[in-house]
C-alpha positions in Angstrom: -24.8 -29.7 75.1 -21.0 -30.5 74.2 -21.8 -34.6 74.0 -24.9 -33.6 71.4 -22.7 -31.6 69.4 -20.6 -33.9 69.8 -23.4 -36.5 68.3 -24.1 -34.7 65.8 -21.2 -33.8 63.7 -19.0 -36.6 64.9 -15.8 -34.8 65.9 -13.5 -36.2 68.4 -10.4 -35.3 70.4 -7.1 -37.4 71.0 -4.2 -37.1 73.0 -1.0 -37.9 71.3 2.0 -38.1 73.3 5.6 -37.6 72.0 8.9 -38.2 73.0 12.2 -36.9 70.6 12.3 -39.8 68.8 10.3 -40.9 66.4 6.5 -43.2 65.1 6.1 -46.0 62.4 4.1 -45.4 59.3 0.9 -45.1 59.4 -1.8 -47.9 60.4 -4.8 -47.6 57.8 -6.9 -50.2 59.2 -8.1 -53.7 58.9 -8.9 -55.4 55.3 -11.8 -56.9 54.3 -12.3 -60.3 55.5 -15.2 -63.2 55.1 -18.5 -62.2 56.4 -20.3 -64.5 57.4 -24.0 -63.8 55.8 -27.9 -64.2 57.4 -30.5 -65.8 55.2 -31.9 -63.9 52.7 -34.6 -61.2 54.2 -37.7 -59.2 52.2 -35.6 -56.2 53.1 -31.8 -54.5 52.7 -31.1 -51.0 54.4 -30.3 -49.2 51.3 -33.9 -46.9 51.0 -32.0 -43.8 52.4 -28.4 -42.9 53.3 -29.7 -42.4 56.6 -30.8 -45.9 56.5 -27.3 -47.3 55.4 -25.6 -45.2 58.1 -27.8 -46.3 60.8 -27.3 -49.9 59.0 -23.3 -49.1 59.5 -23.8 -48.0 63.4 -25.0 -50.6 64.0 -22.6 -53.4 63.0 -19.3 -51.5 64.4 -17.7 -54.4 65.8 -14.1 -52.9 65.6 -12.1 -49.6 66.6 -9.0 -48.9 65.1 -7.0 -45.6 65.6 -3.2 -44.8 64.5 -0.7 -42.1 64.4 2.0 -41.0 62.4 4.8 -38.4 61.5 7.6 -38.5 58.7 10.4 -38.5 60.7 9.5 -41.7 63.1 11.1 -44.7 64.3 10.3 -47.5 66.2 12.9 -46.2 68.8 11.6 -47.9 72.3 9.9 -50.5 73.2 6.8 -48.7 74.7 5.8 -47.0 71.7 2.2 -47.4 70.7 1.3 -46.3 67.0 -1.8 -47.5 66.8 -4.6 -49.9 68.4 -6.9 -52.3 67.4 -9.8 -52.7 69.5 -13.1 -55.0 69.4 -16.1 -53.4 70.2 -18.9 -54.7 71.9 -21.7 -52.3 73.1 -22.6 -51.9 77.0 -26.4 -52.3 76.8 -26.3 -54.5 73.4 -27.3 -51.8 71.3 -24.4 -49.4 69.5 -23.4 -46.1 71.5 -22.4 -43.2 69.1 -21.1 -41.3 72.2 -19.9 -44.8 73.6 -17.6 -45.2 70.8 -16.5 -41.4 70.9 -14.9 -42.2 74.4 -13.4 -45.2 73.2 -11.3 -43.3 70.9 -10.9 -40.2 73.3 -9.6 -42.2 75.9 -6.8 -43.5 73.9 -3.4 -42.3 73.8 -0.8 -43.2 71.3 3.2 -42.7 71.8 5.1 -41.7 68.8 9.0 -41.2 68.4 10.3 -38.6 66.2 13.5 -37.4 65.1 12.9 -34.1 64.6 10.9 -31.6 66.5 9.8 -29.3 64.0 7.9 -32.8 62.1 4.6 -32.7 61.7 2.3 -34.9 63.7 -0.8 -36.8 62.3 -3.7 -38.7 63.7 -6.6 -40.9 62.1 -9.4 -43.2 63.2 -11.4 -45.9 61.9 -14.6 -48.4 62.6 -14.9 -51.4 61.0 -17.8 -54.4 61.2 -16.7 -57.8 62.8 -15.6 -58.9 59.4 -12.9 -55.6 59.5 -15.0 -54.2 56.5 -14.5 -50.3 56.9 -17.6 -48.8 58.0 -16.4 -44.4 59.0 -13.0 -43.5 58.8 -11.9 -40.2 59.5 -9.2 -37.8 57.2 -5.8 -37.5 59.2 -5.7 -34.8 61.4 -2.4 -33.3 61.5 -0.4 -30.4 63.3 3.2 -29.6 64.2 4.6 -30.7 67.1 3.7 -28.9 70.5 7.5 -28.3 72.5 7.8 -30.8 75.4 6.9 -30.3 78.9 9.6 -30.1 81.7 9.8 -34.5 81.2 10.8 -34.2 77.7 7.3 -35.2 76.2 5.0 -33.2 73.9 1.5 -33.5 74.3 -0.7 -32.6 71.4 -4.7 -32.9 70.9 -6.3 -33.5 67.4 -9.8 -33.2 66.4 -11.3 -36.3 64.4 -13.9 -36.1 62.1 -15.7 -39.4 61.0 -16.9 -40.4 57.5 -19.1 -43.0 56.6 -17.4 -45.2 53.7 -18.6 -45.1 50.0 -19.2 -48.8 49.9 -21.5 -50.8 53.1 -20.8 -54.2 53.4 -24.5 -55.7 53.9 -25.6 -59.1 54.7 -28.1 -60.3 52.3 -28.2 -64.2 52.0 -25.6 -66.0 49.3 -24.8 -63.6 47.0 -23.1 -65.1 44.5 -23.1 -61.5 42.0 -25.2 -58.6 41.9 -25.6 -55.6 39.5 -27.6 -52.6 40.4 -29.9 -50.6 37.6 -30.6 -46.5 38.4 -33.9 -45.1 36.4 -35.4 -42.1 35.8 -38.8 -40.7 37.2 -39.8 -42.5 34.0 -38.3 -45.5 34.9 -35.5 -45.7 32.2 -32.6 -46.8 33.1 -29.7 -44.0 33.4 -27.1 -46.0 35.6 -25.8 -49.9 34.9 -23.2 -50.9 38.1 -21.7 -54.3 38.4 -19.1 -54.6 41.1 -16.0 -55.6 40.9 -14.4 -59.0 41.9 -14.5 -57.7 45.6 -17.8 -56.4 45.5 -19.2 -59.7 47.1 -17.8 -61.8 50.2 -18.9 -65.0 51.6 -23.0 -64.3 50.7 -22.5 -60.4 51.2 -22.4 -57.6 48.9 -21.0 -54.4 49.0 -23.5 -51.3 48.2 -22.2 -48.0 47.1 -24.2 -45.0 49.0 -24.5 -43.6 46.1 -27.3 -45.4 45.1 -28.9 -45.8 48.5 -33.1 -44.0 48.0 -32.0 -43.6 44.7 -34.9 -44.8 41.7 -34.1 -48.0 40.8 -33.1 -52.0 41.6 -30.7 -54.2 43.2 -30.7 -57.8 41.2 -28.2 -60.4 43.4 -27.8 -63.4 42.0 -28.1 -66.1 44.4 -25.7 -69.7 44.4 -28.4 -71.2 42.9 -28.7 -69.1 39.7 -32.1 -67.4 40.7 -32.3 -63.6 41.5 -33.8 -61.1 43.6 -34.7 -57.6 43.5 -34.8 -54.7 45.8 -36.0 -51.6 45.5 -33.4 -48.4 46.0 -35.8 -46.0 47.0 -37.7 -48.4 49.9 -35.1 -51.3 50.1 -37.8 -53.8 50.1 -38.2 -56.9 47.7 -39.8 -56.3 44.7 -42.5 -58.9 43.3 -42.3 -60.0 39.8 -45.0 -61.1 37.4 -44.6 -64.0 35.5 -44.8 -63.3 32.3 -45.4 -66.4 29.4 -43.9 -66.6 26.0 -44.2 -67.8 22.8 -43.2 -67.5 19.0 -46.1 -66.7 16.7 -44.7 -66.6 12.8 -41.4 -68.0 12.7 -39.3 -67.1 9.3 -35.7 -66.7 8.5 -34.2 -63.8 6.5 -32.7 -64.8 3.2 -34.9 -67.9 3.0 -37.9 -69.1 1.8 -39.7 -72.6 2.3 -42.3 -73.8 -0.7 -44.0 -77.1 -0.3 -47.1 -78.4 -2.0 -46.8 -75.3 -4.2 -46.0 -75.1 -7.6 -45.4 -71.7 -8.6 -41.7 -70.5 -6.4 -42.0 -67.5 -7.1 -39.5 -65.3 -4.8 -40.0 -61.6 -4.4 -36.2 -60.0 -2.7 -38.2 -58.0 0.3 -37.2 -54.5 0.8 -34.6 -55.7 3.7 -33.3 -57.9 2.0 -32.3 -55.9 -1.6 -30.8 -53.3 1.2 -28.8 -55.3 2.4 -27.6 -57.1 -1.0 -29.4 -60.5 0.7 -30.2 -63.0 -2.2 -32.5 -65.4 -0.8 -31.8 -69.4 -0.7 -35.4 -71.7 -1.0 -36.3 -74.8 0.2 -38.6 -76.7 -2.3 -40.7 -79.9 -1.0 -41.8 -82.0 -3.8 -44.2 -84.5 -2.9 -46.2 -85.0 -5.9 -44.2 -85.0 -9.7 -44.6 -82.6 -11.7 -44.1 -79.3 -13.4 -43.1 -76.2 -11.1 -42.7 -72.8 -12.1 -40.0 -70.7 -11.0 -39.7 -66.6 -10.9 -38.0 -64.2 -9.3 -37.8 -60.4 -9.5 -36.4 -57.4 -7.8 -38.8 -54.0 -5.9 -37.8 -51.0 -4.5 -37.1 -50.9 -1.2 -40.1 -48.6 -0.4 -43.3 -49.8 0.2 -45.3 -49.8 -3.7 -42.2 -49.9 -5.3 -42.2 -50.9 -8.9 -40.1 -54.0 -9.8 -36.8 -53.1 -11.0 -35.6 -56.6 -12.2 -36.1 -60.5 -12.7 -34.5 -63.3 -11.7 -32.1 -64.4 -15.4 -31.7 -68.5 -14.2 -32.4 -70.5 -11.4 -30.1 -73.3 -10.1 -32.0 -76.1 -8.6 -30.0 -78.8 -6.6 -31.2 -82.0 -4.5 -30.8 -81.5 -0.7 -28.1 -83.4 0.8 -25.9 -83.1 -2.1 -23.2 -81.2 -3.4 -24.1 -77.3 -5.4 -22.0 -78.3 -7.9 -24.9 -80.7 -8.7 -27.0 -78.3 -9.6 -28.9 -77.8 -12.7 -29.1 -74.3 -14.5 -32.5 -73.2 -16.0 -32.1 -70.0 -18.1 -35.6 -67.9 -17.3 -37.2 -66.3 -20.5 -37.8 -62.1 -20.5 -40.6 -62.6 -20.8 -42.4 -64.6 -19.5 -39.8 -64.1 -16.4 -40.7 -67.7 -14.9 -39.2 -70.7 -16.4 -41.2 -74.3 -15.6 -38.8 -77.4 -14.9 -40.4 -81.2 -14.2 -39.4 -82.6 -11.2 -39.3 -85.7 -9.0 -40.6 -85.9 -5.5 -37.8 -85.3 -3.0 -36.3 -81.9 -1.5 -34.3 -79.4 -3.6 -32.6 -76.2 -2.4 -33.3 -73.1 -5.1 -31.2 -70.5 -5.9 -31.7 -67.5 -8.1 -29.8 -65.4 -10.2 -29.7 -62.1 -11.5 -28.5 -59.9 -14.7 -27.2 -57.3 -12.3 -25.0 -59.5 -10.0 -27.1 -58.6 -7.0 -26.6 -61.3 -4.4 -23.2 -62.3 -5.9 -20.9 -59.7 -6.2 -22.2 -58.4 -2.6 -23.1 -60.1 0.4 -24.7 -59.3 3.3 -21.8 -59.7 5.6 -18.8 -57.6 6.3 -15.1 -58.9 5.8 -13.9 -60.1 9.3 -11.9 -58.1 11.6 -8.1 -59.0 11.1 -6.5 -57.4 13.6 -4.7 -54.9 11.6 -4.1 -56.4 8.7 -1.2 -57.9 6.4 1.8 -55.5 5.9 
């Protein structure tokens, strides 16, 4: 019954011995390292945090444990602050009471200056790339009085966390950004890692997010992604998915050829946003053209509230300034001009000044300013 308990809330005794001396500073663990990472499978283990933790178990290639207490020294030469040890399980398979003993049957050798110190203990398991996997909170008490040899023994309970963030093998992982969504399937939650959030292939998954609703998207070396699910863990299948431009136009420009009436009306848009359109004019046959322009509401059956006053009309290719100015009659609003075959760019002009003393665009941010 004690080793199931034991099992199931993960709590752990260890013997510290002490001496009147005093311990180093504290041992936190291995870092991170390079993983080295399998090929890329139709499956991760993030459907459940129960499926992460087992995940976790099961790569514990490393068992680190370490003790310390303010008022230590590295006095002799027997002391023994903490120990790193590799892990490899008796029948192949990872032990959870297996690696309990480990730790139990450790015992650590501190020397501190002063009796009345406080004493503290922590434990650690890492994967065989020293990736934390469960650490444990220090456990800490004063310091028992020595026996009759001069040495206090003291016994502190470890309790063993599994880490916020899983190292996972999942192929070459070059990036990866993960997308939480509502029972809906809008997107609540955006994460993208930080620049230690992938190693060697590997990525490294916040529980968090483990059954959650959502997707993992890694981005492989060569540019392509996959996606997994958060709530199953498998691979998701994608749809391809064809595209193509119907109408293509431009706003702020129009494009008349083989027409002779350009005639411009500002669109709704376009008189919101003080846009005064530029037109492209092919002429392939010569010719009179007529030329208007006028001004609507913004709303939808809007009445017009004003026309185009000239028109500038300039050969493509060559400077504005070469531009010839036709003064439109009110009435008839539209002012006809003979023209050459070639390609002229058309501007209008109004009595108002819309287009001119207005733009669409803001001024560009200066940083602050002059002054």
């Amino acid at each position: 019954m004690k080793n199931m308990v034991l099992a199931i809330i993960g709590m752990t005794a260890i013997a510290i011995t002490v001496n009147a001396q005093t311990p180093t500073s504290p041992n936190n663990g291995g870092s991170g390292g390079a993983s080295s990472s399998a090929a890329v499978s139709e499956h991760l283990p993030i459907g459940s945090v129960a499926e992460l933790q087992a995940y976790a178990w099961e790569h514990v290639a490393n068992i680190s444990e370490y003790g310390w207490a303010s008022s230590s020294i590295n006095a002799t030469t027997n002391n023994k602050t903490s120990v790193w040890l590799a892990y490899s399980p008796t029948n192949g398979l990872v032990d959870v009471e297996e690696i309990f003993g480990i730790i139990e049957s450790q015992q650590l050798l501190l020397s501190v200056l002063n009796a009345s110190d406080t004493v503290s203990l922590g434990a650690g398991l890492y994967d065989k790339n020293n990736n934390n996997l469960f650490y444990s909170q220090w456990a800490s008490a004063p310091i028992n009085p020595p026996s009759k040899g001069g040495v206090s023994s003291n016994s502190l309970d470890l309790m063993l966390e599994m880490s916020d963030r899983i190292f996972v093998e999942s192929g070459d992982a070059l990036w990866f950004r993960i997308v939480e969504r509502d029972e809906k399937g809008n997107p609540i939650r955006y994460y993208y890692p930080d620049q230690y959030g992938v190693q060697n292939g590997g990525i490294f998954i916040p529980a968090y997010f483990a059954g959650k609703l959502g997707e993992v998207i890694i981005t492989k070396q060569d540019g392509t992604e996959t996606a997994f699910s958060l709530s199953s863990g498998n691979k998701m299948r994608t749809m391809d998915v064809a595209l193509s431009s119907g109408k293509v136009s431009a706003l702020g420009t129009r494009t008349f050829r083989n027409n002779t009436e350009v005639y411009v009306e500002i669109s709704g848009e376009e008189l919101l946003r003080n846009i005064n359109p530029l037109s492209q004019l092919v002429v392939e046959k010569r010719g009179w053209y007529y030329f208007a322009a006028w001004l609507v509401g913004p709303n939808k059956g809007d009445s017009v509230q004003e026309y185009a006053s000239s028109v500038k009309i300039w050969s493509q290719g060559q400077q504005s300034t070469t531009a010839k100015t036709y003064v439109i009659a009110n009435p008839p609003h539209y002012v006809p001009v003979f023209l050459e075959p070639g390609r002229y760019w058309v501007e209008y002009s109004f009595g108002s000044g819309f287009g001119k003393t207005k733009n669409q665009f803001y001024p560009p941010y200066d940083g602050g300013g002059k002054g």
